[in-house]
N, C-alpha and C positions, 0 to 999 in steps of 0.2 A: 371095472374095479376103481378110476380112477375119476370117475363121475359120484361113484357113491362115499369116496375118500372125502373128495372134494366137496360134494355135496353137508357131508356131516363136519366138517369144517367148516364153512360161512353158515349151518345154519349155529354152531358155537359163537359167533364173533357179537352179537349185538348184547348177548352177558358180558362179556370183557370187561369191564370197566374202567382196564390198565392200556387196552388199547389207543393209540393216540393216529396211526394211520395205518392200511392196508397194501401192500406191495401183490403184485399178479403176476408171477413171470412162467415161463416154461425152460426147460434141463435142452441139453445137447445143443443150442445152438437156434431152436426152433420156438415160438412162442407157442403156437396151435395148430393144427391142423386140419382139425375140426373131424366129423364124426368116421366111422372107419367104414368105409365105401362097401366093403368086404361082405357086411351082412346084412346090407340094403338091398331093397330092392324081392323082399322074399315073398313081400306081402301076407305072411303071416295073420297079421294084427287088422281087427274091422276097423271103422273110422272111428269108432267109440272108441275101444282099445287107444288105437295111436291118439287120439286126442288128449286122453287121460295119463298116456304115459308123456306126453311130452308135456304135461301140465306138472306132475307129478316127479320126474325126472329132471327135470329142468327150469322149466318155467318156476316153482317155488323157490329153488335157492336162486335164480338169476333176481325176482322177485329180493327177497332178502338183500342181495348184494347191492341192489341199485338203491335200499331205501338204509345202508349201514352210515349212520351217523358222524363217520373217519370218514376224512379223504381216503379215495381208493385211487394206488398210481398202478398202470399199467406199464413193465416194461420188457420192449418187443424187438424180439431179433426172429430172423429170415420170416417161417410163412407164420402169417394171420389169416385163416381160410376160413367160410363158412362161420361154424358155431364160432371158432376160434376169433374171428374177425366180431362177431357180436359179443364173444366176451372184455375182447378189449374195449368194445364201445359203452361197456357197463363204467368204466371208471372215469375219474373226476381227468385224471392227468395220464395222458396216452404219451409216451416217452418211445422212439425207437431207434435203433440201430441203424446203419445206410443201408446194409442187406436185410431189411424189413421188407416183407410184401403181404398186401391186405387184398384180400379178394372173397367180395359178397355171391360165393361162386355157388349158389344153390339153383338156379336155371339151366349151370349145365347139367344138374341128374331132376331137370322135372319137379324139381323144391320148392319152398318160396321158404324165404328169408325167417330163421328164428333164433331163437334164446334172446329175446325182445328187442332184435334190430329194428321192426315198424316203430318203436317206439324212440328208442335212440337216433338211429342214422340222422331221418328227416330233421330230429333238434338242431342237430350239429352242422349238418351240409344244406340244411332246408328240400324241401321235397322235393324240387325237379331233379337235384344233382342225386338225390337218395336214387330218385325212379330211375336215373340212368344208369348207376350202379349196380340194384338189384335186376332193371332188366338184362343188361350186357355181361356181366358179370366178369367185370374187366378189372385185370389187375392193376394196384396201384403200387409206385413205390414210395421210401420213404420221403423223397422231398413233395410229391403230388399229393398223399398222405397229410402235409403239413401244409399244401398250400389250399387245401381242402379245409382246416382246420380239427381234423382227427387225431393228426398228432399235434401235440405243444411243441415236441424238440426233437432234433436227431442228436442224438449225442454220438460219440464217438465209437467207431467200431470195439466193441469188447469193453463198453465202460458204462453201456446202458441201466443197467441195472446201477451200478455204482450211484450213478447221476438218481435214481430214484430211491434209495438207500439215502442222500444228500437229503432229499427233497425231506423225506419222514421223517428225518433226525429234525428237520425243523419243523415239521409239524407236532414233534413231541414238547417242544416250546413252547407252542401257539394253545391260545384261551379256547379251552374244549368246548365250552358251550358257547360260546362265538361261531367258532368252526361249525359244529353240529346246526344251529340255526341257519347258518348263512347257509348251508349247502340244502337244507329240508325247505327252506325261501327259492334259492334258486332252481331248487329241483321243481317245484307245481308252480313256479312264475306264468311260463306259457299255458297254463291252465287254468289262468286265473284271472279276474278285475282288477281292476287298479283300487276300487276300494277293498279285497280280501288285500292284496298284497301291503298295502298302509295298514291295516289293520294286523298283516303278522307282522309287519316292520315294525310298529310302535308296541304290542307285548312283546315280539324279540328283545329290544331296547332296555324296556324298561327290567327283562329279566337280567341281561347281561352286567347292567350298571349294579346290579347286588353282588355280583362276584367278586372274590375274592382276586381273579387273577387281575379285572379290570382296578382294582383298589391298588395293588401292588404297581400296575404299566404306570397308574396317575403318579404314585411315590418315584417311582425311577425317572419320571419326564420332569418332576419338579427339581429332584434332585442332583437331575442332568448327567442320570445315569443311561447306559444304551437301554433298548425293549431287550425282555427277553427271548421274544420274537423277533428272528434274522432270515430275511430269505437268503439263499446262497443265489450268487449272479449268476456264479460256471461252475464247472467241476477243478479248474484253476484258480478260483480264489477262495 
């Protein structure tokens, strides 16, 4: 029920057009778990079957989620398991708790790694650290987590969220179509020339300078007024 909730929810968000950024968190204490062990394993379903449901089930909104326009923050207290551990790896900004733990634990039931972990992990850790993750499937915690570059920050036990709540309210600031190019650039960089990437850098550019919000930043900086774009440094200041 909570996959088809979920699912008809981000595939809603790319109409939004009031949306300014996405927060990903989970209830009780727990960010994910990932899939429920309980009704694995039955073998029911042929390969076609399972390919199509996990295509179809999954893969479309994970799809959806990675190409949303908005920064997406991720933020994660106790387990990030499995699916749960590749949903977090969908988002721009991975924020966790110190009782956070992330574990690409699909080897220990016979799996391999999805909800498009091949895709994300190796960007973020590069491939040999991905391959020792997904083969061992060894937990991490939140500061190995961070010194992996998966997480941005541990924030404070119980303020997690807050701190990414922080984060969105200044992304509601920030020139949307800035934001939106710069992340759809940095998103197909690694997959890309140095002459695609000039070439979406200079129409990125050139669309940006029409905007209205960049017309408004140029009147405040001459006028030596602040941006209306602030990052926040801490959750203390």
């Amino acid at each position: 029920v909570m996959r088809e909730e979920l699912k008809e929810v981000i595939f809603s968000l790319p109409q939004r057009r009031d949306l300014r950024a996405l927060i990903i968190t989970g209830a009780g204490g727990t960010f994910c778990a990932g899939g429920d062990i309980s009704v694995m394993g039955a073998g029911t379903l042929s390969p076609e079957e399972g390919r199509d449901r996990m295509r179809h089930d999954y893969l479309s909104w994970i799809e959806t989620l990675l190409r949303l326009e908005i920064p997406v923050i991720a933020a994660v207290e106790g387990a990030a398991f499995g699916a749960g551990f590749s949903l977090a790896l969908t988002a721009d900004i991975v924020l966790a708790a110190p009782n956070s733990r992330f574990c690409l634990s699909f080897m220990r039931l016979g799996l391999i790694p999805d909800c498009a972990a091949f895709y994300t992990l190796p960007r973020i850790v590069g491939a040999q650290r991905a391959k020792e993750l997904a083969f061992s499937a060894r937990e991490l915690n939140a500061e190995q987590a961070q010194q992996l570059g998966i997480v941005l920050e541990v924030a404070p036990q119980g303020r997690v969220l807050e701190r990414a709540q922080q984060m969105a309210t200044c992304f509601a600031n920030a020139a949307p179509a800035a934001l939106a190019m710069t992340k759809r650039a940095l998103n197909v960089s690694l997959n890309s020339s140095l002459d695609t990437m000039m070439d979406i850098e200079a129409s990125g550019q050139a669309v940006a300078r029409t905007t209205a919000w960049h017309t408004d930043a140029v009147q405040r900086f001459l006028n030596k007024q602040p941006s209306a774009f602030q990052w926040p440094a801490s959750l203390d200041k």
